[in-house]
N, CA, C and O atoms as a GROMACS GRO file, in nm:
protein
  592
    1UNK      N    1   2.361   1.758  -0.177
    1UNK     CA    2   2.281   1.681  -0.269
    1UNK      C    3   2.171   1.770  -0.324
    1UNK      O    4   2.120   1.851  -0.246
    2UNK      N    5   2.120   1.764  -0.471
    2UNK     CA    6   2.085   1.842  -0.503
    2UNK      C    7   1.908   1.809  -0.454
    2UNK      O    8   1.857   1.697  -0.454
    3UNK      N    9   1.822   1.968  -0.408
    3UNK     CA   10   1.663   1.904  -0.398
    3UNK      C   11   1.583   1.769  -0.412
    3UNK      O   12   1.534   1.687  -0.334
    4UNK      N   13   1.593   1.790  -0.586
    4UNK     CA   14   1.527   1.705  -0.650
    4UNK      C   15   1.558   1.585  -0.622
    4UNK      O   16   1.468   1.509  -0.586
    5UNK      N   17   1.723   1.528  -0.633
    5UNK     CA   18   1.703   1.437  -0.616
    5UNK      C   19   1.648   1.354  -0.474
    5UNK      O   20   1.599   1.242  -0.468
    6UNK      N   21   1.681   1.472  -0.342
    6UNK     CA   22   1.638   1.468  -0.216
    6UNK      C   23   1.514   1.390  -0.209
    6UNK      O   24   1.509   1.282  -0.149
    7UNK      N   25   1.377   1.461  -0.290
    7UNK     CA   26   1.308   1.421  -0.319
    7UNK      C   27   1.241   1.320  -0.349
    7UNK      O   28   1.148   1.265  -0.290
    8UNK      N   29   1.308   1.290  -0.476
    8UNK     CA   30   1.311   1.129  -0.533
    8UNK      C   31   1.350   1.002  -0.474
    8UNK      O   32   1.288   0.895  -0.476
    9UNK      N   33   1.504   1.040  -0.400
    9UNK     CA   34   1.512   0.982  -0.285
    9UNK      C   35   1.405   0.942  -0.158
    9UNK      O   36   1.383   0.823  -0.132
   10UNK      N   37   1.361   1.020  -0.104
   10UNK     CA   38   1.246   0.996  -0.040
   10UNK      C   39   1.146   0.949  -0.038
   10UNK      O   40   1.106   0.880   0.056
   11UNK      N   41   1.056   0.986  -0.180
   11UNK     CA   42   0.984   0.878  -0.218
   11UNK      C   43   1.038   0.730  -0.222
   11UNK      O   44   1.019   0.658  -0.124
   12UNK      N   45   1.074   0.705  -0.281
   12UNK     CA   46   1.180   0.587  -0.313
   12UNK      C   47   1.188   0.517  -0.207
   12UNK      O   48   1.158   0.398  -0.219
   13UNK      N   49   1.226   0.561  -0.088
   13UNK     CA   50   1.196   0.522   0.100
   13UNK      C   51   1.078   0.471   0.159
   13UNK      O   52   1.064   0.368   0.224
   14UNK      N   53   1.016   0.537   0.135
   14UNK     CA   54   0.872   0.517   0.142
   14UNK      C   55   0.800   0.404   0.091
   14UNK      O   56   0.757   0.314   0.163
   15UNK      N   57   0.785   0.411  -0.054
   15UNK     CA   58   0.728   0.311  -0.141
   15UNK      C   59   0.802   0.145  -0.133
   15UNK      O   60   0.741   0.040  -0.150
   16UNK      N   61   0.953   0.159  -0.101
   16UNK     CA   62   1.046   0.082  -0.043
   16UNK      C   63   0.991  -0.024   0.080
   16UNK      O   64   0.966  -0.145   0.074
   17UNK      N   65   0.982   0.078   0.200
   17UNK     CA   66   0.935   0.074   0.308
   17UNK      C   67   0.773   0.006   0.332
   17UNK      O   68   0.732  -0.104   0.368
   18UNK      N   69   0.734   0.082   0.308
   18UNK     CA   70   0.582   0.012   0.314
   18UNK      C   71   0.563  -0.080   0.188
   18UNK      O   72   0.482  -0.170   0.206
   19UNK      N   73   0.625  -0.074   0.054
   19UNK     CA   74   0.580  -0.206   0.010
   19UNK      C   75   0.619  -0.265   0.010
   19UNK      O   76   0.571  -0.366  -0.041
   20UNK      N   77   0.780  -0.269   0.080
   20UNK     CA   78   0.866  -0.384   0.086
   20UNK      C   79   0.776  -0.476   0.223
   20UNK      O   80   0.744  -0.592   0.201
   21UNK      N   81   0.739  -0.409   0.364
   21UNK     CA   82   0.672  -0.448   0.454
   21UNK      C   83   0.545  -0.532   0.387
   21UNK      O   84   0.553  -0.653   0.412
   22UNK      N   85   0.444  -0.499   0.316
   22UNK     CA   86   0.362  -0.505   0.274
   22UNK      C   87   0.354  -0.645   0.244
   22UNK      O   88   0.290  -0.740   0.291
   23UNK      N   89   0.446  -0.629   0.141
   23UNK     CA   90   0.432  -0.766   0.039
   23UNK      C   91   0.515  -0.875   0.068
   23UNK      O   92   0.524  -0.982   0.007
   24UNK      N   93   0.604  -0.821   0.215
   24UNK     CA   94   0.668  -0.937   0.250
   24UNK      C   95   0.564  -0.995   0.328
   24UNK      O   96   0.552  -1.118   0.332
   25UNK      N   97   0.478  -0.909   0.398
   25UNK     CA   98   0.383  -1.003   0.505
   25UNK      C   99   0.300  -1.070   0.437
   25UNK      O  100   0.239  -1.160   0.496
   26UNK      N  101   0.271  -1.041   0.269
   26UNK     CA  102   0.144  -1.093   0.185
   26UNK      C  103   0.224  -1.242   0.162
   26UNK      O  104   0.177  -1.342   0.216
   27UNK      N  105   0.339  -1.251   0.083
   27UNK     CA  106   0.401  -1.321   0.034
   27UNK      C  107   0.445  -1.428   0.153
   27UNK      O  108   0.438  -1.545   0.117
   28UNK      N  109   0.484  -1.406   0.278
   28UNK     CA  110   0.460  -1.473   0.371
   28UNK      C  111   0.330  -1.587   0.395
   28UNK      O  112   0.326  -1.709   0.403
   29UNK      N  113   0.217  -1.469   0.402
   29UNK     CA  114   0.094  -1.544   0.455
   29UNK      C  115   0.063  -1.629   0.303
   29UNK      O  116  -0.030  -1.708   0.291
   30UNK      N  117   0.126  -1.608   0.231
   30UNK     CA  118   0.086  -1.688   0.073
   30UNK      C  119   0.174  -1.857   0.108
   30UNK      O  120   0.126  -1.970   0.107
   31UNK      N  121   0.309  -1.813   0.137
   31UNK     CA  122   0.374  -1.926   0.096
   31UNK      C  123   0.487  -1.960   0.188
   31UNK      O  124   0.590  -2.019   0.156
   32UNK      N  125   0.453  -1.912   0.310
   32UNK     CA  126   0.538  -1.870   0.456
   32UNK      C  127   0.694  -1.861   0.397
   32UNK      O  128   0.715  -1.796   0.295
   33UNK      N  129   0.817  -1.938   0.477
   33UNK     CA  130   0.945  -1.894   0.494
   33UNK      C  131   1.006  -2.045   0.414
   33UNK      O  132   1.078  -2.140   0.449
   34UNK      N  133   0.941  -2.010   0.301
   34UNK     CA  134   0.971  -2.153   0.182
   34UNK      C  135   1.152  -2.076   0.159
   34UNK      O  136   1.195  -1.968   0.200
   35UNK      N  137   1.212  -2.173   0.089
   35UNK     CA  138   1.328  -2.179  -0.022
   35UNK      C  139   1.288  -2.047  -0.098
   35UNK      O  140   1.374  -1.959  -0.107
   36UNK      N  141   1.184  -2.031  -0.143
   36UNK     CA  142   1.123  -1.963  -0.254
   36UNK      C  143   1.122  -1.794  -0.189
   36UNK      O  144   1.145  -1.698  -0.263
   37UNK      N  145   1.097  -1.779  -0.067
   37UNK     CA  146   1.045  -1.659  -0.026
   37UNK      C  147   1.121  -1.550  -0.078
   37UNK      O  148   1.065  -1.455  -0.133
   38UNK      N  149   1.232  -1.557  -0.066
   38UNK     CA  150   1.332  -1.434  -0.091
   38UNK      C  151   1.320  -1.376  -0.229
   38UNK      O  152   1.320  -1.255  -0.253
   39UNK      N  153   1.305  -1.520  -0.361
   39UNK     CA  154   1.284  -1.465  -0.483
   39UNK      C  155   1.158  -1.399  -0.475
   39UNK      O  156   1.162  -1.277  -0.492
   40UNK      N  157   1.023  -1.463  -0.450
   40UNK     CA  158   0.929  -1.439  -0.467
   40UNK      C  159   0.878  -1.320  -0.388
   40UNK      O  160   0.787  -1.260  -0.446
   41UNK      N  161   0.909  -1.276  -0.285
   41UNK     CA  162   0.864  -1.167  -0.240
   41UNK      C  163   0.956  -1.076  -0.314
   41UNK      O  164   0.890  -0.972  -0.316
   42UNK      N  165   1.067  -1.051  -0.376
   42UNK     CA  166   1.140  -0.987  -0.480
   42UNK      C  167   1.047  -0.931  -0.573
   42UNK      O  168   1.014  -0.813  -0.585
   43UNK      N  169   1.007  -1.038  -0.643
   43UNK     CA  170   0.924  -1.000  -0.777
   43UNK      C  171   0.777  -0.997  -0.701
   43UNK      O  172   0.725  -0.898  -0.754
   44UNK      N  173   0.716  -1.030  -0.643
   44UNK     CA  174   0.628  -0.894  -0.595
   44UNK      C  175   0.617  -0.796  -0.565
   44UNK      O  176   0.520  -0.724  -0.588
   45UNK      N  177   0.770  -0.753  -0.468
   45UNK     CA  178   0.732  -0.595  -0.436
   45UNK      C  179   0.758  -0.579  -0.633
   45UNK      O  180   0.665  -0.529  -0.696
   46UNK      N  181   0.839  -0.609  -0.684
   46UNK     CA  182   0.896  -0.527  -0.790
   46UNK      C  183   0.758  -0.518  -0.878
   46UNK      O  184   0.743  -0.425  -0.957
   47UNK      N  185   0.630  -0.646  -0.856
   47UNK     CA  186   0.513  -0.562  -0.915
   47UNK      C  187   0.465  -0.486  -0.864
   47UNK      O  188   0.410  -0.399  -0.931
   48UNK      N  189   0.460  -0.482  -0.743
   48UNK     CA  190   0.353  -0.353  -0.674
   48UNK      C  191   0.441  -0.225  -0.673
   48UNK      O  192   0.375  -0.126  -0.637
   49UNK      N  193   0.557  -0.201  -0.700
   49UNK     CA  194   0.586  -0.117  -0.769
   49UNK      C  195   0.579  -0.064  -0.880
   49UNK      O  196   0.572   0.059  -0.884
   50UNK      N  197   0.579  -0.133  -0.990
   50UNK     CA  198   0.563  -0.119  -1.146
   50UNK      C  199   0.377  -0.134  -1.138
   50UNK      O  200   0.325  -0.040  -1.197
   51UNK      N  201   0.318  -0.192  -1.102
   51UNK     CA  202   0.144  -0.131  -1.133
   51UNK      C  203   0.119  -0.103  -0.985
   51UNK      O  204   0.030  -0.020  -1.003
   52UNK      N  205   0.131  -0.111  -0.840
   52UNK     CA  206   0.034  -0.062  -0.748
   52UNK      C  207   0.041   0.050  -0.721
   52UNK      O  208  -0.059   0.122  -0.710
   53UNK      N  209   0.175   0.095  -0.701
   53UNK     CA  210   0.215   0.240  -0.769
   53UNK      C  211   0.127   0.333  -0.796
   53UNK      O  212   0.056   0.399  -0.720
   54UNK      N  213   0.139   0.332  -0.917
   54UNK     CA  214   0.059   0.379  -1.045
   54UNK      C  215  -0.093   0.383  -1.002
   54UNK      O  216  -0.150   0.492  -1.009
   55UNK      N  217  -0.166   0.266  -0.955
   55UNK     CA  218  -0.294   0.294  -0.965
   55UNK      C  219  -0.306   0.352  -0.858
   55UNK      O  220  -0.399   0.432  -0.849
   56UNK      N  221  -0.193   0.328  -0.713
   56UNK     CA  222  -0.245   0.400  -0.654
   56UNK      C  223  -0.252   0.554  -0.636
   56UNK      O  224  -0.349   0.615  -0.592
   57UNK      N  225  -0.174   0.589  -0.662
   57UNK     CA  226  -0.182   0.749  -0.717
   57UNK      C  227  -0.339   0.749  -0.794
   57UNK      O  228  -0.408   0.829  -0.730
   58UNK      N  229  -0.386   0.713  -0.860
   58UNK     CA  230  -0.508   0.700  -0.982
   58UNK      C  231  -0.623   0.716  -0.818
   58UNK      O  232  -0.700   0.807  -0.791
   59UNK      N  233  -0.596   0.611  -0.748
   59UNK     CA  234  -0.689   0.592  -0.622
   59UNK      C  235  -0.685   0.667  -0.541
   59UNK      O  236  -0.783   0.731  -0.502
   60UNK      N  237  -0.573   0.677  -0.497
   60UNK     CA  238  -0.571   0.851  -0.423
   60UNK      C  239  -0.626   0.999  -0.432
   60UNK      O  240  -0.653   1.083  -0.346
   61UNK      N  241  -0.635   1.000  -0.575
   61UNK     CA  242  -0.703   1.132  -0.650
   61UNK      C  243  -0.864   1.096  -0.648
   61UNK      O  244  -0.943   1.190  -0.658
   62UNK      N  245  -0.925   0.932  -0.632
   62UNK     CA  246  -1.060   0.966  -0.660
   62UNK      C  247  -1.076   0.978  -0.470
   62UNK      O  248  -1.142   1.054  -0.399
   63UNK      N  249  -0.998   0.882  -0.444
   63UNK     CA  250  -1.047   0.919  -0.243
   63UNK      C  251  -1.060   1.029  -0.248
   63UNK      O  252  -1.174   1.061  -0.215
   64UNK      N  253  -0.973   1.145  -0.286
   64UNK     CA  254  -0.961   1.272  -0.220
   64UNK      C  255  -1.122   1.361  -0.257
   64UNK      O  256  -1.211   1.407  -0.186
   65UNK      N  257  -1.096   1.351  -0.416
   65UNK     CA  258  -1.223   1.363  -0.434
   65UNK      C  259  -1.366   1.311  -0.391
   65UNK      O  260  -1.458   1.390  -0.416
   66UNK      N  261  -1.398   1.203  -0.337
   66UNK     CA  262  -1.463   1.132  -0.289
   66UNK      C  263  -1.515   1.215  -0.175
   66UNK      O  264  -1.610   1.291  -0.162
   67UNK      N  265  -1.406   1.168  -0.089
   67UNK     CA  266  -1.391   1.249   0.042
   67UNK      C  267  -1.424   1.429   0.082
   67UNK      O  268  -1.456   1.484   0.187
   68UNK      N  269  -1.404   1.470  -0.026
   68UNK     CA  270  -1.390   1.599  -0.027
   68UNK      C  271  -1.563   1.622  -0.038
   68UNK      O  272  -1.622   1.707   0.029
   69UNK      N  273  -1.619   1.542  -0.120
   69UNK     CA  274  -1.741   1.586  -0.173
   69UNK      C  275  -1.819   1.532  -0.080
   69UNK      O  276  -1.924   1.590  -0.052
   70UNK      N  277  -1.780   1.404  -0.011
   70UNK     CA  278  -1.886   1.375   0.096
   70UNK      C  279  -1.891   1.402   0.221
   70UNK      O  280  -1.968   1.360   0.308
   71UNK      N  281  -1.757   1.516   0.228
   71UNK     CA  282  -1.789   1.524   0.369
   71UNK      C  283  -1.733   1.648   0.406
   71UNK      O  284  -1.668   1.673   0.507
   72UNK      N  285  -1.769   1.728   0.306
   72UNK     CA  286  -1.707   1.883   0.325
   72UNK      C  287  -1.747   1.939   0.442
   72UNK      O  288  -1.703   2.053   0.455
   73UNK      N  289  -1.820   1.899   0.538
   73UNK     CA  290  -1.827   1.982   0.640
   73UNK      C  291  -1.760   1.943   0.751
   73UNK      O  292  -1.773   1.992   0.864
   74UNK      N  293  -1.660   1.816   0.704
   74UNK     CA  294  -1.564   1.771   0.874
   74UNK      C  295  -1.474   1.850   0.844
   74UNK      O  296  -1.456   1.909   0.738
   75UNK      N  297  -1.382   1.854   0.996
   75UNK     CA  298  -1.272   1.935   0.972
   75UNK      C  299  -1.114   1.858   0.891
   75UNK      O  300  -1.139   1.739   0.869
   76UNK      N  301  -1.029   1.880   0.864
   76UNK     CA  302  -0.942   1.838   0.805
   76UNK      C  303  -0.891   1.768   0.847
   76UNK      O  304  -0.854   1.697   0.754
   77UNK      N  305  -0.846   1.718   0.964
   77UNK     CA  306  -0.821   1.592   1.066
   77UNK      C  307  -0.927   1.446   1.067
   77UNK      O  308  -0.888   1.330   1.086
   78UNK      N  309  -1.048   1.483   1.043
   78UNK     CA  310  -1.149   1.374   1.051
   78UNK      C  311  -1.120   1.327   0.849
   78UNK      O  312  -1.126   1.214   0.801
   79UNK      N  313  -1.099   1.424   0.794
   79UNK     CA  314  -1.113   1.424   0.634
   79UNK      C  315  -1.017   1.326   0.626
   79UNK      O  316  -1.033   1.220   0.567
   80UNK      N  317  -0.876   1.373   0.706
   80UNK     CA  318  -0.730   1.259   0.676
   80UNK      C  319  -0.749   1.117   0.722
   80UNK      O  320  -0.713   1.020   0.655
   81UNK      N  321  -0.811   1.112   0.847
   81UNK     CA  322  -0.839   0.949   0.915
   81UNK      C  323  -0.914   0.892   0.768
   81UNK      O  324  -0.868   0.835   0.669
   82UNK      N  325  -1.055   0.938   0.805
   82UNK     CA  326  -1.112   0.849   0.700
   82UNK      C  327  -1.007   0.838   0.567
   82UNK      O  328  -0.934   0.740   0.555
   83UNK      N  329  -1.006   0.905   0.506
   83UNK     CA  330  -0.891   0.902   0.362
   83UNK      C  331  -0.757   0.777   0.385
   83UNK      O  332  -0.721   0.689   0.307
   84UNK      N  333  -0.695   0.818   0.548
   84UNK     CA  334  -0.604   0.711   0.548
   84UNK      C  335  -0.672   0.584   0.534
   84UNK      O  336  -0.634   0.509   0.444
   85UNK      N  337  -0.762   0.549   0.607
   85UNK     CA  338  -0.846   0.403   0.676
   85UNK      C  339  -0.877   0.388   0.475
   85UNK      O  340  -0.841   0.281   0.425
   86UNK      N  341  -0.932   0.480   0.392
   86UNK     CA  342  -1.020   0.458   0.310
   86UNK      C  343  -0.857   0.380   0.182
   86UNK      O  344  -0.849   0.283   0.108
   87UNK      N  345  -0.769   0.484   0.219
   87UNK     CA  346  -0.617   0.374   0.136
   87UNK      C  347  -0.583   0.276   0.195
   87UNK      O  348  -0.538   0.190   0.119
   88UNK      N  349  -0.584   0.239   0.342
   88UNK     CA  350  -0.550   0.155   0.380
   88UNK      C  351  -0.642   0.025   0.304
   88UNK      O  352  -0.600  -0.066   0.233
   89UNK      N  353  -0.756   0.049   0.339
   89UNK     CA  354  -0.859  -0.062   0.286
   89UNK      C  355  -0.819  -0.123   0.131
   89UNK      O  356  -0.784  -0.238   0.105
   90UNK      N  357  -0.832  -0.038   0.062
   90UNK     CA  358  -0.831  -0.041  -0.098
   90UNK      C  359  -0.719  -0.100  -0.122
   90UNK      O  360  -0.709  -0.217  -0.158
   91UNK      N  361  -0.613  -0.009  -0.101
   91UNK     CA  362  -0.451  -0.040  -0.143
   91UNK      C  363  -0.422  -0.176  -0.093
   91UNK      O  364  -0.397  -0.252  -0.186
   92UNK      N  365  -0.418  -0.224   0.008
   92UNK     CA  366  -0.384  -0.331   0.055
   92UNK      C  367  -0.515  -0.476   0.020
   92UNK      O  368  -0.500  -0.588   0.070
   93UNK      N  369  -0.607  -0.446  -0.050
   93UNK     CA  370  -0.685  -0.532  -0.105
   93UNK      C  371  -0.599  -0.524  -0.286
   93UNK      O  372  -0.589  -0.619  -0.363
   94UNK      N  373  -0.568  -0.436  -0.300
   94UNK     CA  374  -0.503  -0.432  -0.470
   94UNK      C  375  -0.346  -0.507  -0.444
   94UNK      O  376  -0.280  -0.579  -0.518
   95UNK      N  377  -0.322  -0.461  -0.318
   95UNK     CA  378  -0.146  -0.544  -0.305
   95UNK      C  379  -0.169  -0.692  -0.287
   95UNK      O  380  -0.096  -0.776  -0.339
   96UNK      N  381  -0.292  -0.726  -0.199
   96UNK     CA  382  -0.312  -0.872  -0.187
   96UNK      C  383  -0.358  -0.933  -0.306
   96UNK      O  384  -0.321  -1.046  -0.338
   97UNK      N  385  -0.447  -0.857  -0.383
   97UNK     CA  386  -0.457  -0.961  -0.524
   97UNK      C  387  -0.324  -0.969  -0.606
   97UNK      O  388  -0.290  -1.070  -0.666
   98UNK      N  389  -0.248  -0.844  -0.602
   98UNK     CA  390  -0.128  -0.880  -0.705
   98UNK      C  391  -0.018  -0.980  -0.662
   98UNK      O  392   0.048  -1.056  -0.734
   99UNK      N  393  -0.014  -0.954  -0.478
   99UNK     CA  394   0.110  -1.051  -0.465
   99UNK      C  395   0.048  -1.178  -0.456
   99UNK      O  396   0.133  -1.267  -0.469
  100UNK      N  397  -0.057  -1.218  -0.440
  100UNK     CA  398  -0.109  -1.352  -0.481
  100UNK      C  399  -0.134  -1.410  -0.577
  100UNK      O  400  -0.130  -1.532  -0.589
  101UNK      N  401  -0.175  -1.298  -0.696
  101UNK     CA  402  -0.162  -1.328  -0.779
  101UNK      C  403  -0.021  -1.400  -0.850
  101UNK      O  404  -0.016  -1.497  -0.924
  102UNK      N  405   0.094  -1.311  -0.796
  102UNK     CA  406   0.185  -1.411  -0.816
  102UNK      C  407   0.272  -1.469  -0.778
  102UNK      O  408   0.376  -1.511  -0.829
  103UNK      N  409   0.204  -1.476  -0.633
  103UNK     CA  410   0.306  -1.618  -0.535
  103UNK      C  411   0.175  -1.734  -0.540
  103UNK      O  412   0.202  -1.834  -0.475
  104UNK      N  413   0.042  -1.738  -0.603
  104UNK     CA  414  -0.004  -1.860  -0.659
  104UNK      C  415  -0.047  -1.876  -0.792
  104UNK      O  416  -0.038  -1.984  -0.850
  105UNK      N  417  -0.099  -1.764  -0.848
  105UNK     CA  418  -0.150  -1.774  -0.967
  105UNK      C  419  -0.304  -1.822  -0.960
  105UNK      O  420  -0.356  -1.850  -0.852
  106UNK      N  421  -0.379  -1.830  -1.094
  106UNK     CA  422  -0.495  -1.812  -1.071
  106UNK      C  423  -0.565  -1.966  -1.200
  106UNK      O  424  -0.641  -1.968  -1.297
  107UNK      N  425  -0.491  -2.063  -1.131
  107UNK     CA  426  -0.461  -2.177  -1.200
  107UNK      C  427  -0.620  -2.227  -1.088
  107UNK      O  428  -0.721  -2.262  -1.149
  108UNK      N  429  -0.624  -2.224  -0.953
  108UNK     CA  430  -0.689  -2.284  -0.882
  108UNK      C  431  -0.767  -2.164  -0.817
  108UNK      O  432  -0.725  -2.091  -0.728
  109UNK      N  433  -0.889  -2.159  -0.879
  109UNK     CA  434  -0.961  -2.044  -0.782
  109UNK      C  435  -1.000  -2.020  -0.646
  109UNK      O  436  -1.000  -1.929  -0.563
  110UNK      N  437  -1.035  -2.144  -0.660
  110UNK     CA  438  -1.058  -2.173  -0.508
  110UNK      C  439  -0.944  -2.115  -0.370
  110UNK      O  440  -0.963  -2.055  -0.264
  111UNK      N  441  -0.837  -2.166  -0.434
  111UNK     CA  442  -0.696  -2.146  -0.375
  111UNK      C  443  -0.675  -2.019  -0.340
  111UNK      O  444  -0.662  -1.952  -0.237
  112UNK      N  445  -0.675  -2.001  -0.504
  112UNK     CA  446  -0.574  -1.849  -0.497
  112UNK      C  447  -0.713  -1.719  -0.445
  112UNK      O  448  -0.682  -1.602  -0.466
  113UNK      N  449  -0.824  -1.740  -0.396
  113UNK     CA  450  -0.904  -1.650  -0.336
  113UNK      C  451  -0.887  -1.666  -0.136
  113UNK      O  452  -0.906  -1.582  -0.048
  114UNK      N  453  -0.848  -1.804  -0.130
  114UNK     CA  454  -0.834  -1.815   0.039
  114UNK      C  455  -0.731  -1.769   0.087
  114UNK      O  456  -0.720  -1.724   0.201
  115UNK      N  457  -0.611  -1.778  -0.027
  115UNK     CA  458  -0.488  -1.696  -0.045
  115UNK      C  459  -0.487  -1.576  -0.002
  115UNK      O  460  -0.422  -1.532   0.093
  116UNK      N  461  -0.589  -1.499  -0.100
  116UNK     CA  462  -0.595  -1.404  -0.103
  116UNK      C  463  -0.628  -1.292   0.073
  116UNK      O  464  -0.571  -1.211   0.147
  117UNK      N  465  -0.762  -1.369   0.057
  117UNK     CA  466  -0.803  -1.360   0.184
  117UNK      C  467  -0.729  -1.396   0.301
  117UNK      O  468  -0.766  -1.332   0.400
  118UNK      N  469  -0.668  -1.449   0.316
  118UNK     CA  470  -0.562  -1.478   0.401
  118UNK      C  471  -0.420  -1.354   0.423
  118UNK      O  472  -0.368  -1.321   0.529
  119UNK      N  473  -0.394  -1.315   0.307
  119UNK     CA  474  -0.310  -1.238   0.319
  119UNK      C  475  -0.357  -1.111   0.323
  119UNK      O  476  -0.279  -1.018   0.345
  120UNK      N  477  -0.440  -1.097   0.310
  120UNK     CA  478  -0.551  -0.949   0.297
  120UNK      C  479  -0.580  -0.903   0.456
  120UNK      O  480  -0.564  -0.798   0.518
  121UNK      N  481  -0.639  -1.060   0.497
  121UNK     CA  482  -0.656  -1.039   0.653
  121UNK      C  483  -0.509  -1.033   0.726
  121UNK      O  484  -0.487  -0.972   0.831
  122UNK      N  485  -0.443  -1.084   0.674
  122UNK     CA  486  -0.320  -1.092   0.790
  122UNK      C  487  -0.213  -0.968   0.773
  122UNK      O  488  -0.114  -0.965   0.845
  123UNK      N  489  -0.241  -0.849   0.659
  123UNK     CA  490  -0.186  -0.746   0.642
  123UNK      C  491  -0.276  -0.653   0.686
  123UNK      O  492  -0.212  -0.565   0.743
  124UNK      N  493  -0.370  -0.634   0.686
  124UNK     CA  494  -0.481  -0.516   0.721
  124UNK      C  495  -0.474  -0.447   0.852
  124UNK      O  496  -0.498  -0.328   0.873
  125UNK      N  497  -0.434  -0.547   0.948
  125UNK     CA  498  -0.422  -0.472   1.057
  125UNK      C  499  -0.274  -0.361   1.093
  125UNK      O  500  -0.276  -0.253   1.153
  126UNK      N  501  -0.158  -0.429   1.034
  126UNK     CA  502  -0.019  -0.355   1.032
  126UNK      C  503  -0.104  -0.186   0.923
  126UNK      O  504  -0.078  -0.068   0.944
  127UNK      N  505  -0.176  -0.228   0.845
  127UNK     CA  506  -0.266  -0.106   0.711
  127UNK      C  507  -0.283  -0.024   0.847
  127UNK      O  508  -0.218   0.064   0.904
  128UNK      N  509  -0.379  -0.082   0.866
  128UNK     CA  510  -0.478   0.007   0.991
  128UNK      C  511  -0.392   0.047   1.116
  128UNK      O  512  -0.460   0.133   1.172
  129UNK      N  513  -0.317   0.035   1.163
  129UNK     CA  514  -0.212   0.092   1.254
  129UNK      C  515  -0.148   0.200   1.191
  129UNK      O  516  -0.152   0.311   1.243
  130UNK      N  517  -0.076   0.174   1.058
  130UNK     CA  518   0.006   0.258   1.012
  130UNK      C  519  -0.055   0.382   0.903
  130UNK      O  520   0.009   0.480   0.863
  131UNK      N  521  -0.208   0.343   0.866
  131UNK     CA  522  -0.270   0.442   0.849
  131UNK      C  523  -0.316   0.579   0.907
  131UNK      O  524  -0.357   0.658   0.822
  132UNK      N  525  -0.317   0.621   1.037
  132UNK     CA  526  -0.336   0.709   1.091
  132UNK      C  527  -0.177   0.797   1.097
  132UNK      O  528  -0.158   0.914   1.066
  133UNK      N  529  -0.069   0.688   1.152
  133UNK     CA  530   0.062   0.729   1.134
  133UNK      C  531   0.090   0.800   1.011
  133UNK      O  532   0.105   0.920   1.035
  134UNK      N  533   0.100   0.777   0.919
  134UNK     CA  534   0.123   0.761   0.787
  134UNK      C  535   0.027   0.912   0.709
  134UNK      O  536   0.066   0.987   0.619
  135UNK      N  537  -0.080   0.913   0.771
  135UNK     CA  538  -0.175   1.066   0.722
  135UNK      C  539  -0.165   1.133   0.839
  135UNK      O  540  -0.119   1.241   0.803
  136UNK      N  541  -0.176   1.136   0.936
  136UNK     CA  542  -0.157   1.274   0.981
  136UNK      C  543   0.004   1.286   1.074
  136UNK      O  544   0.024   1.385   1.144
  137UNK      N  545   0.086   1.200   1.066
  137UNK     CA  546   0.249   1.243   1.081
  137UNK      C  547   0.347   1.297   0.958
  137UNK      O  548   0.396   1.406   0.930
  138UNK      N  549   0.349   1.151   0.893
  138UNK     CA  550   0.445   1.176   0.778
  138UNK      C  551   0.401   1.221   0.701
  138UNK      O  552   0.491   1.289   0.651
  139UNK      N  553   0.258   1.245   0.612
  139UNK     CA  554   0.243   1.263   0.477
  139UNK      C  555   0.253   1.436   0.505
  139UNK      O  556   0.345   1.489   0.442
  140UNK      N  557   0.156   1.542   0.603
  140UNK     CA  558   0.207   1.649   0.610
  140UNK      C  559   0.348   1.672   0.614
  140UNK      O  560   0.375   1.776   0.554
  141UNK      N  561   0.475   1.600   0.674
  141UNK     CA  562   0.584   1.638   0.671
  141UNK      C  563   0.651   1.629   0.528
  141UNK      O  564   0.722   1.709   0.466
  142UNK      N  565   0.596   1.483   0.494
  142UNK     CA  566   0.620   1.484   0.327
  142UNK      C  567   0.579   1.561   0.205
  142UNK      O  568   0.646   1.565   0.102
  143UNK      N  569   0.447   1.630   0.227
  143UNK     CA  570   0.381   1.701   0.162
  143UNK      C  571   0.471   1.863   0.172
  143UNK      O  572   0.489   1.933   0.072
  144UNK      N  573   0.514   1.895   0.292
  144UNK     CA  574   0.567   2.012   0.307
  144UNK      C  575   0.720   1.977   0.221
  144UNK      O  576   0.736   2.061   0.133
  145UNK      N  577   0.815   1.890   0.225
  145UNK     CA  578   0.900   1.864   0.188
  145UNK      C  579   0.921   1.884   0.017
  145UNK      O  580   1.008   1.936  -0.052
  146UNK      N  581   0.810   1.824  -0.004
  146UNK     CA  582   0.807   1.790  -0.160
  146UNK      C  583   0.772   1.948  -0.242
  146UNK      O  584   0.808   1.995  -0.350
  147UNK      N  585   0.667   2.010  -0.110
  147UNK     CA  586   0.648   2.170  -0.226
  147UNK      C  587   0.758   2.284  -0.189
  147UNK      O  588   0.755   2.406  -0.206
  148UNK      N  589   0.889   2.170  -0.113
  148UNK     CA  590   0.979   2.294  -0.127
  148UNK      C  591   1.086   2.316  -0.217
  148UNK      O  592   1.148   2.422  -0.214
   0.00000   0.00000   0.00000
């Protein structure tokens, strides 16, 4: 199989993986194990693919920078925790507004914010487990992979 597509492949796993996890637990804590779940957690991951994606890459580049500037004197291990904990936080507050956004919509504010919060809290901790995993296991292995 050729590199590249090796590559692409892999990503693809990943983004799969954790946002398929992600947004099934959001879409869950939104609207538990309805008739509905299977479509609807469908077309959420398929948004947090098509925009969480995207911004998060956008978010990743200011963490790094962020990080880099505030704390240039830790060593590179303390730099990755915080950075993971600092995506975990963010990303999974941007996945909980989108998949709530549309497993309720924003018809009832009230609602769709306890929603929110609800699924925010009830994903954060799987974030925070798999954040440390995730930066200092896989992403060096992935990072080495990808600049070869």
């Amino acid at each position: 199989m050729h590199k590249t597509l090796k590559k692409i492949l892999l990503v693809a796993a990943m983004v799969t993986l954790v946002g398929g996890t992600f947004t099934g637990i959001m879409t869950y804590s939104n609207i538990g194990f309805s008739d509905a779940f299977a479509s609807q957690w469908a077309f959420s991951f398929i948004q947090a693919v098509c925009v969480i994606f995207p911004m998060g890459v956008a978010v990743m580049w200011v963490m790094h920078q962020v990080i880099e500037g505030l704390f240039d004197g830790l060593s590179s291990l303390y730099k990755n925790l915080i950075f993971g904990f600092g995506m975990a936080l963010s990303m999974e507050a941007i996945m909980a507004l989108s998949t709530t956004y549309r497993n309720i919509g924003l018809g009832d504010w009230q609602q769709f914010s306890q929603a929110f919060l609800a699924s925010y809290l009830m994903v954060l901790p799987v974030a925070l487990v798999l954040s440390p995993i995730m930066t200092l296991l896989i992403k060096p292995k992935m990072e080495a992979f990808l600049a070869s």
